[in-house]
C-alpha positions as CSV (number, residue, x, y, z in Angstrom):
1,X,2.6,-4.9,22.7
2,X,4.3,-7.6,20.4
3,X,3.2,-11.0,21.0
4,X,5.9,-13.1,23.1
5,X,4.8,-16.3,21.2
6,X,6.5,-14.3,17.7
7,X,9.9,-14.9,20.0
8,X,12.5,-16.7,17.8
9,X,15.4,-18.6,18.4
10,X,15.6,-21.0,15.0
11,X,17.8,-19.8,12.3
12,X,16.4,-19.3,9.1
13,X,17.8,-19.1,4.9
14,X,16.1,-17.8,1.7
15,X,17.2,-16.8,-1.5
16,X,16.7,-12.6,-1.5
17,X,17.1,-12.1,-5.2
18,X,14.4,-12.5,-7.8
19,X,13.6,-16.2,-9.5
20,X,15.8,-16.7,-13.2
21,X,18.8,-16.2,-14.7
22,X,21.4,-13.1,-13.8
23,X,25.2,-12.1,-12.8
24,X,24.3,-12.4,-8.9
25,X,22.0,-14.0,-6.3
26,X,22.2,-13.6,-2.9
27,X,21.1,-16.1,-0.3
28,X,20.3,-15.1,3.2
29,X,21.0,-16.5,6.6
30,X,19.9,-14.9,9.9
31,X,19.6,-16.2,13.3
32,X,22.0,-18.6,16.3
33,X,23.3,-20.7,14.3
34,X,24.8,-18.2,11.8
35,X,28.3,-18.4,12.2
36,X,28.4,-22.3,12.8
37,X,26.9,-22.6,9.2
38,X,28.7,-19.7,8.0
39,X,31.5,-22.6,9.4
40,X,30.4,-25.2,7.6
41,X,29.6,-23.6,4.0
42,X,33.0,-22.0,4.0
43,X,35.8,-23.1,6.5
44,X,37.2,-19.6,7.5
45,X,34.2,-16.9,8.7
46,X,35.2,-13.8,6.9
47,X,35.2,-10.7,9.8
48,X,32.4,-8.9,10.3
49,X,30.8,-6.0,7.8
50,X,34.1,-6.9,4.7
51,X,33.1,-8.8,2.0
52,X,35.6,-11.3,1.1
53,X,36.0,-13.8,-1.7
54,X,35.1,-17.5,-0.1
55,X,34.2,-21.0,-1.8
56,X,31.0,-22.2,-0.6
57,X,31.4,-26.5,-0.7
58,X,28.9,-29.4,-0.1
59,X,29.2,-31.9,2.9
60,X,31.9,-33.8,0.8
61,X,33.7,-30.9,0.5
62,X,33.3,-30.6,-3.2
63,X,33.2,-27.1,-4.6
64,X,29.4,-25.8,-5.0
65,X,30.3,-22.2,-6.0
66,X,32.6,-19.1,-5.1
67,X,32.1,-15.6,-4.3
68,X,31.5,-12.6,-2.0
69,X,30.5,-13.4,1.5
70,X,29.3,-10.6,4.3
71,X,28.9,-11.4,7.7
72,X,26.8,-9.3,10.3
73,X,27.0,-9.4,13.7
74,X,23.9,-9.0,16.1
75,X,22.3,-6.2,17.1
76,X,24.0,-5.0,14.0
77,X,22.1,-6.1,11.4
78,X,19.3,-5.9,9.4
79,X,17.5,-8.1,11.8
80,X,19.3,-7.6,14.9
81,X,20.5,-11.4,15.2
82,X,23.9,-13.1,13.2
83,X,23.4,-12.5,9.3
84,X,25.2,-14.2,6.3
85,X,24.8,-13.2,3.1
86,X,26.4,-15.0,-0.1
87,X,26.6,-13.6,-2.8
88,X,26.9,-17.0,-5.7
89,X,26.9,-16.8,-9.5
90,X,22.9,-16.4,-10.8
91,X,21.8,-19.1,-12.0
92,X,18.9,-20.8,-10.1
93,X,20.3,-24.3,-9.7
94,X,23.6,-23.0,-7.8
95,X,21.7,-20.6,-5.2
96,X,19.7,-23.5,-4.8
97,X,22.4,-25.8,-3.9
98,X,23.9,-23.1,-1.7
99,X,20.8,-22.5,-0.1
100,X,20.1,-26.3,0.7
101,X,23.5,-26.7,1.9
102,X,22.9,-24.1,4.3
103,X,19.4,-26.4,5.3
104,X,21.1,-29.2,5.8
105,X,23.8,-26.9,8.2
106,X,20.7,-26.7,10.6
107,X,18.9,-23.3,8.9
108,X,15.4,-23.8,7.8
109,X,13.4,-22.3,5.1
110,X,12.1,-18.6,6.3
111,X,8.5,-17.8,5.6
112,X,7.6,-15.0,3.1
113,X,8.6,-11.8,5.2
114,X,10.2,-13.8,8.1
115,X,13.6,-11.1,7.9
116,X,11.2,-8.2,8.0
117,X,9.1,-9.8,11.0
118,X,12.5,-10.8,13.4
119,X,13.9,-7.1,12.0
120,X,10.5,-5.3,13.8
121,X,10.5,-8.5,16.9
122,X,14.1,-7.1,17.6
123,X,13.4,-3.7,17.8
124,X,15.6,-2.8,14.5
125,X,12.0,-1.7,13.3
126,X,8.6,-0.5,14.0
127,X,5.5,-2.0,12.2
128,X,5.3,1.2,9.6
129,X,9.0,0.9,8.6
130,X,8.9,-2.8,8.0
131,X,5.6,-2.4,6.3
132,X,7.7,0.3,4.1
133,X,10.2,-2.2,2.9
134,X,7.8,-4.2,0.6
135,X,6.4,-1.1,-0.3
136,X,9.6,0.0,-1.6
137,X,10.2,-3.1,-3.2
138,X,6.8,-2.8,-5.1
139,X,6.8,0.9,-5.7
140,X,5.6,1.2,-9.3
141,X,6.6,4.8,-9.5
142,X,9.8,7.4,-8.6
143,X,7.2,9.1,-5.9
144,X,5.7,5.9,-3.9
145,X,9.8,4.6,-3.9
146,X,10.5,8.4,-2.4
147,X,7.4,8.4,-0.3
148,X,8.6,4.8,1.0
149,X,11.7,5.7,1.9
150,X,10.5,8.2,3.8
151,X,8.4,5.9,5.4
152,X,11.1,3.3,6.3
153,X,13.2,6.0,7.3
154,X,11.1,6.4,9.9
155,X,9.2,9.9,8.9
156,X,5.8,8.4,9.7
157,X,6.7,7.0,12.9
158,X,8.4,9.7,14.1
159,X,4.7,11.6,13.1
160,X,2.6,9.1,15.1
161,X,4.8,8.8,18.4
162,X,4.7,12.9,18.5
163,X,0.6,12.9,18.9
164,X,1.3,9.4,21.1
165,X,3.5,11.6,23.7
166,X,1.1,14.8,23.5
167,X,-1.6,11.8,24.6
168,X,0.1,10.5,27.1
169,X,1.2,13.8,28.5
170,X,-2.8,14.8,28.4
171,X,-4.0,11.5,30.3
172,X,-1.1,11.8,32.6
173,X,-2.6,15.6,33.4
174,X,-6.4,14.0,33.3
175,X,-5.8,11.1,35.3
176,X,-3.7,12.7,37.8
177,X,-6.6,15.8,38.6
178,X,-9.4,13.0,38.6
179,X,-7.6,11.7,41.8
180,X,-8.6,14.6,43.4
181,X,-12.6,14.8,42.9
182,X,-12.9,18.7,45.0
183,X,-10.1,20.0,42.2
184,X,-12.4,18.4,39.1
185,X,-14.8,21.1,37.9
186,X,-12.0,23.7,38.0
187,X,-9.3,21.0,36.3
188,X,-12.0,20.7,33.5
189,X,-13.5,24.0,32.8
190,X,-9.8,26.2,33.5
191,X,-9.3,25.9,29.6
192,X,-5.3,23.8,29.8
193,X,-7.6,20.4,28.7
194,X,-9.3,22.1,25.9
195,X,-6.8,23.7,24.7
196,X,-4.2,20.8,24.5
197,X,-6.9,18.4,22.9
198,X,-7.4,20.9,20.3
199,X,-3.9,20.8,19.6
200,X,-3.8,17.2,19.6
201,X,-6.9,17.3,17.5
202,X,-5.3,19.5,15.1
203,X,-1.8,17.6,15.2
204,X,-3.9,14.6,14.2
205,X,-5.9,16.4,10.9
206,X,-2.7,17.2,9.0
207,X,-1.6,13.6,10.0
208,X,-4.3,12.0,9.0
209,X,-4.6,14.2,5.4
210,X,-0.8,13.2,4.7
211,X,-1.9,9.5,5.0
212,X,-5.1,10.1,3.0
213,X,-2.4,11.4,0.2
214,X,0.0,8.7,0.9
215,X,-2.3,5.8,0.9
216,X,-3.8,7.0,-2.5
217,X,0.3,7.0,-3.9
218,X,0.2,3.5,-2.9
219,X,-3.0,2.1,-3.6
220,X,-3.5,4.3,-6.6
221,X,-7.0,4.9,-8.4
222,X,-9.5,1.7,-10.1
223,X,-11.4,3.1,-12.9
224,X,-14.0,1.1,-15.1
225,X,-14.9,2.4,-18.5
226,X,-18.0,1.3,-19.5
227,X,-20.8,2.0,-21.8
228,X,-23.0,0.6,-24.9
229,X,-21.1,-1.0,-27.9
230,X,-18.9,1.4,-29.9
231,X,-18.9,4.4,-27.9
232,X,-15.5,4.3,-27.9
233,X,-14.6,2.4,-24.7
234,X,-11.3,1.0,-26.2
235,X,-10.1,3.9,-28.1
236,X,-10.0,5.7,-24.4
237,X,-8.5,3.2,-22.7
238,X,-5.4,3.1,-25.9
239,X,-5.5,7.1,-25.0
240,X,-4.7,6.8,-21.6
241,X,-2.3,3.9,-21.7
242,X,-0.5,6.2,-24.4
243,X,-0.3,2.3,-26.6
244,X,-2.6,-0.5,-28.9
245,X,-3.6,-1.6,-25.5
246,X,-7.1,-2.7,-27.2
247,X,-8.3,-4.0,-30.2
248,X,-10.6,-1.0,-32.2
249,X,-13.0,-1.6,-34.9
250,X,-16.4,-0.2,-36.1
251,X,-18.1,-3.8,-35.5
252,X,-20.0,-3.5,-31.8
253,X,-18.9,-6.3,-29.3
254,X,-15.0,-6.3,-29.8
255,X,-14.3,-6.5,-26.6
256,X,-15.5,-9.5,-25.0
257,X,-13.3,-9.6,-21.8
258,X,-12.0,-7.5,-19.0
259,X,-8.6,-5.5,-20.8
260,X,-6.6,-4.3,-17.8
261,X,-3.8,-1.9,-18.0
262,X,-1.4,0.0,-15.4
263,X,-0.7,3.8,-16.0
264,X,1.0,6.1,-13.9
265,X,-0.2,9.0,-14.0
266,X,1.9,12.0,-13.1
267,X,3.1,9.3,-10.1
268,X,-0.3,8.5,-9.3
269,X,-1.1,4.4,-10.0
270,X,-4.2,4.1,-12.5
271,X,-5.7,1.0,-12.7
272,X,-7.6,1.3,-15.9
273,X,-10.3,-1.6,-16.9
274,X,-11.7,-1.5,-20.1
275,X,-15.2,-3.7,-19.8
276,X,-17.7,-5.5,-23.0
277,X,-20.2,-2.9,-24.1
278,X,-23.0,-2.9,-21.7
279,X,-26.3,-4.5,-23.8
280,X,-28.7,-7.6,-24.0
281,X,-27.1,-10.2,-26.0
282,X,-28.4,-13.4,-27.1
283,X,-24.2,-14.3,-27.7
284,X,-23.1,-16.1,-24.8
285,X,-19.7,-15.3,-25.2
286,X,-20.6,-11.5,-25.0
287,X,-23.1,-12.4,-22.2
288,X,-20.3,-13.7,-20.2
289,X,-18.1,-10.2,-21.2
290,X,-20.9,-8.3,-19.4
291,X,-21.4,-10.6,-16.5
292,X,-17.7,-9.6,-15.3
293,X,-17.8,-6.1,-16.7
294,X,-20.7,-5.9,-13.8
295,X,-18.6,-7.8,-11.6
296,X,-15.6,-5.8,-11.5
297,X,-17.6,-2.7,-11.0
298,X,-18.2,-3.9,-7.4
299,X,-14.5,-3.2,-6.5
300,X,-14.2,-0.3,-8.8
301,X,-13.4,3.2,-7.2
302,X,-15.0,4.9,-10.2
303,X,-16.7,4.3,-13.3
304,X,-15.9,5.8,-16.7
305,X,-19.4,5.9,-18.5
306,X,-18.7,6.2,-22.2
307,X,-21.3,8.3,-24.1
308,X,-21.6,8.2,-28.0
309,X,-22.3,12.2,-28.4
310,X,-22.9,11.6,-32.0
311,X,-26.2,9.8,-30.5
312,X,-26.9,11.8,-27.3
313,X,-27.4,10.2,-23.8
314,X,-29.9,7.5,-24.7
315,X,-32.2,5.3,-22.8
316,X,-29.9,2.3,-23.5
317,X,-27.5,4.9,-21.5
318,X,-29.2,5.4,-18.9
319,X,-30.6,2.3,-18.3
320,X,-26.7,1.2,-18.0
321,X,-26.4,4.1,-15.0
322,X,-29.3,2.8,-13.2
323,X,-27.9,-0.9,-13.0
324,X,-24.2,0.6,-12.0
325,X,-23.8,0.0,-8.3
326,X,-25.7,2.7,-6.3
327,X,-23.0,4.2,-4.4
328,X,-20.1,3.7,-6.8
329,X,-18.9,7.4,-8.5
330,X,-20.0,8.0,-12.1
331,X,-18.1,10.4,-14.5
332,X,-19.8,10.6,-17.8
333,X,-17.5,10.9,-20.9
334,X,-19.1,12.5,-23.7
335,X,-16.8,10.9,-26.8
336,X,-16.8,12.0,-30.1
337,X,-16.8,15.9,-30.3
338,X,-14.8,15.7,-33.2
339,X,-17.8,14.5,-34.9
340,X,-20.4,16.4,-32.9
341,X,-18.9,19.6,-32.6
342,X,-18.9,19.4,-29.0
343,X,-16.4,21.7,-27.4
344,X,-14.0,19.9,-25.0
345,X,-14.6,20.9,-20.8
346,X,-15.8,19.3,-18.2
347,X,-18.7,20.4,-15.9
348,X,-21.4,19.2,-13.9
349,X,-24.4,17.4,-15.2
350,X,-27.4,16.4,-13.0
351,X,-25.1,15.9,-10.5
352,X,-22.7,14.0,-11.9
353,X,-18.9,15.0,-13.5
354,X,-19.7,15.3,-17.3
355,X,-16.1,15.6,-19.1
356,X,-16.1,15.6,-22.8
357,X,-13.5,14.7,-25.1
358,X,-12.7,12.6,-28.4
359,X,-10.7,9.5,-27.8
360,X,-9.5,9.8,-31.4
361,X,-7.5,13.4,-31.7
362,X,-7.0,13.3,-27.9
363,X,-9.0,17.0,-27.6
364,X,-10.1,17.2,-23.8
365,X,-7.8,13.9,-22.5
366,X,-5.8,16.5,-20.4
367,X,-9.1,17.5,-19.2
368,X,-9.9,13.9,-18.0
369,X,-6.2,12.8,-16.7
370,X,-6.5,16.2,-14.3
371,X,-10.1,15.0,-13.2
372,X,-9.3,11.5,-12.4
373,X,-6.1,13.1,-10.3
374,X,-9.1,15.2,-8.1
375,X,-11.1,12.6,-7.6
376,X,-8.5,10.5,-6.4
377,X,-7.4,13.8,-3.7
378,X,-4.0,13.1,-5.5
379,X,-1.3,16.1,-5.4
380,X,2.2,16.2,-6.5
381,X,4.2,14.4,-4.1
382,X,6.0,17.0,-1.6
383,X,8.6,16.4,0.6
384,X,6.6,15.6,3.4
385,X,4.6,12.4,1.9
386,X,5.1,9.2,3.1
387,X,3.4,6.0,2.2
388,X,0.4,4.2,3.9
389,X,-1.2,1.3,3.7
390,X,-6.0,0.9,4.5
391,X,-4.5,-0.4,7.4
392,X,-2.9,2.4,8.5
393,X,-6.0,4.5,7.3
394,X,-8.4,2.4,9.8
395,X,-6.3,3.0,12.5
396,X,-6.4,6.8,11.9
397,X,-10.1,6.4,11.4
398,X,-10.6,5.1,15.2
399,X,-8.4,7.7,16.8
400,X,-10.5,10.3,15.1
401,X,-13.6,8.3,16.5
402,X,-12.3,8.4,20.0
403,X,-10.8,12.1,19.9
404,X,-14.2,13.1,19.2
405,X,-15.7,11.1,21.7
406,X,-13.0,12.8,24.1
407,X,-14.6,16.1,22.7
408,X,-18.0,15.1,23.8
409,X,-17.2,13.9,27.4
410,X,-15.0,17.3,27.5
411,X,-17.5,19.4,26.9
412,X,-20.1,17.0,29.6
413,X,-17.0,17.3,32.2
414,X,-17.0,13.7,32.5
415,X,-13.5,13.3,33.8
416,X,-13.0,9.3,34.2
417,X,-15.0,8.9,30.6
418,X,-12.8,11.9,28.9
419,X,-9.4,9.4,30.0
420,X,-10.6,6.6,28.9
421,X,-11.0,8.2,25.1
422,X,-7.8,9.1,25.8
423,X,-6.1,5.6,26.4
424,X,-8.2,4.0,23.6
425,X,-6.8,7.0,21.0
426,X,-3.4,6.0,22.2
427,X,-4.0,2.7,21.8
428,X,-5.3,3.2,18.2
429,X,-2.0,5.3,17.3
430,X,-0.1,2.7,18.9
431,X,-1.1,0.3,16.5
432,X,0.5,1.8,13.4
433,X,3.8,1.5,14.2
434,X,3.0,-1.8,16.2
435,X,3.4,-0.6,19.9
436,X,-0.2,-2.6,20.6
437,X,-0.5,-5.4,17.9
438,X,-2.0,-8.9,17.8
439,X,-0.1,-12.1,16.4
440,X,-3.0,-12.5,14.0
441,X,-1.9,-8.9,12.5
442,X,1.5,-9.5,12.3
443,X,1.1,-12.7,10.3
444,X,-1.2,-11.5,7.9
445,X,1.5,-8.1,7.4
446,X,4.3,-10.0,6.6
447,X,3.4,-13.0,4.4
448,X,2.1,-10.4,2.0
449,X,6.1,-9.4,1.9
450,X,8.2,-12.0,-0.6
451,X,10.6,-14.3,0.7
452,X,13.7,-13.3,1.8
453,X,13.0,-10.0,2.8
């Protein structure tokens, strides 16, 4: 349930447009005492949902700036309380002075995500949705802004609160037989139970693969290249970024320090890190390249290893694998083939994903984009994606726990033990679109979200 201490009856004002220069900002009121400091900023309230043309003036009544002002009426609003939006010129000092004259009206500064947080406490939005907002606003690609508004639009909700009802329905069936202990062995073994949690259990696998897929839209893929000195680290990283990200040379050691670049791949988010060649070093400038080349690893989701195939896979190679955290994915890159003579493919080598390529003519990088996609469980975005978040993920995780548990206890005809599974896999749904939350959840959601929204 939502906490009752989140209850708010303060009125709150942030600037809702992006820090600098431009031809608009908007600053943001929302709460009681809307429409008294709509009052005071302007003189005549405009009516509700029509933008009008109003001058916005100080306590002296000198003029701080003109320009559109919108006026929302609760429930119908983005929050569900009084909203006032003004739209000033952009330039930083007058939505400032706009924005403290609504303070000094009796607003206060809201809290990064404070619109978001009243918009879910009013009921305007569940948990998912509001969690789709920033995820819209930080979308880095045409299919996580899709698969968010999808989200926001309520397509995983809707998802969730189907198996939630099929639960309910299930417990209500459970717990009603179980008051009637002469009726339990037939209620158990007649096949209805069985039946409805496989469908449930079913219901909940395609759910939980369409958050698998969304989560890896969102999150995307980390990838570290590594390797020894000149095996062509940098040239693969320029290959994938498709620019001069790095600095290339025949001298070994160029890269001292972490080079991080972005890349969307075919809508899936790369994060690409291109490391110091892995090697004892006496230079404690290179030391220090290789201290974080190893530290990054530990957050890594897969490691590029970089192999010179002119040279072959030598010790100084492997030693590098051994020292690679023991249960972080390997792909080895065999670089070069258009000086080895190497054809391009990929295949498996002593258990591992061997791709190899050249870095230089781009022979095989197709080869390697395609890979990182499967590794990642990435597919092209369908109609049917939506976004979500680890949090989501471990939420779907316990409901799988506890459906399986009801499984067990099924099978045992443990009636009282079989409900209880049930409640807590209720629970757990009911925690992703914030039906059970806690307050300590909810704050650490939405001051990940910027202010004003």
């Amino acid at each position: 349930m939502k906490p009752a201490s989140l209850a708010v009856n303060d009125t709150i004002a942030a600037i809702a447009t992006p820090a600098g220069r431009g031809g608009v900002s908007i600053v943001r009121v929302s709460g009681p005492d809307t429409i008294r400091i709509a009052a005071g900023l302007m003189g005549r309230v405009p009516r509700p949902r029509v933008a009008s043309l109003r001058t916005f003036t100080d306590a002296a009544g000198e003029i701080l700036d003109s320009g559109l002002a919108l006026v929302f009426r609760a429930p119908h609003s983005f929050t569900g309380e009084d909203v006032l939006e003004l739209h000033t010129h952009g330039g930083p000092v007058v939505c400032s002075l706009v924005l403290k004259r609504a303070c000094e009206l009796g607003a206060r500064l809201a809290r990064p995500g404070e619109f978001s947080e009243r918009a879910y406490l009013n009921g305007k939005l569940d948990l998912a949705q509001a969690e789709a907002v920033a995820d819209l606003i930080d979308s880095a690609s045409e299919q996580a802004a899709r698969a968010a508004m999808r989200s926001l639009s309520g397509e995983f909700s809707t998802r969730v609160q189907v198996l939630v009802e099929l639960l309910i329905a299930l417990r209500m069936y459970v717990e009603a037989a179980i008051d009637f202990p002469d009726e339990e062995l037939d209620f158990l073994s007649d096949g209805k139970v069985a039946q409805r949690l496989n469908d449930i259990r079913a219901g909940f696998d395609v759910l939980s693969t369409a958050a698998q897929q969304g989560s890896v839209l969102r999150e995307g893929l980390t990838v570290v290249i590594a390797g020894r000195p000149n095996a062509g680290k940098s040239s693969l990283l320029n290959q994938l970024a498709g620019h001069e990200a790095a600095i290339v040379t025949e001298i070994p050691g160029t890269t001292r320090d972490l080079l991080r670049e972005h890349i969307n791949l075919d809508g899936l988010p790369l994060h690409v890190i291109d490391t110091a060649g892995l090697r004892d070093s006496t230079d404690r400038v290179e030391q220090e390249g290789v201290r974080r080349a190893r530290e990054v690893m530990d957050s890594a989701d897969r490691v590029l290893l970089v192999v010179d195939d002119t040279m072959g896979f030598s010790a100084e190679d492997a030693r590098s694998l051994e020292q690679l955290p023991s249960k972080l994915p390997v792909t080895l890159v065999y670089n070069k083939i258009d000086l080895s003579g190497r054809p391009a493919g990929i295949h498996q080598e002593q258990g591992r994903d061997l791709v190899a390529l050249s870095a230089k003519t781009g022979e095989g990088l197709d080869l390697l984009r395609e890979h990182l996609k499967k590794v990642a469980g990435y597919q092209a975005v369908g109609e049917d994606t939506f976004l979500a978040r680890r949090r989501h993920l471990q939420a779907l995780g316990k409901t799988r726990a506890h459906l399986d548990l009801a499984q067990t206890h099924l099978q045992q005809r443990a009636g009282e033990l079989l409900a209880e599974e049930l409640r807590l896999a209720q629970q757990c749904l009911g925690e992703i679109t914030g039906v059970f939350s806690s307050e300590d959840l909810l704050t650490r959601i939405f001051s990940s979200f910027c202010i004003g929204k």
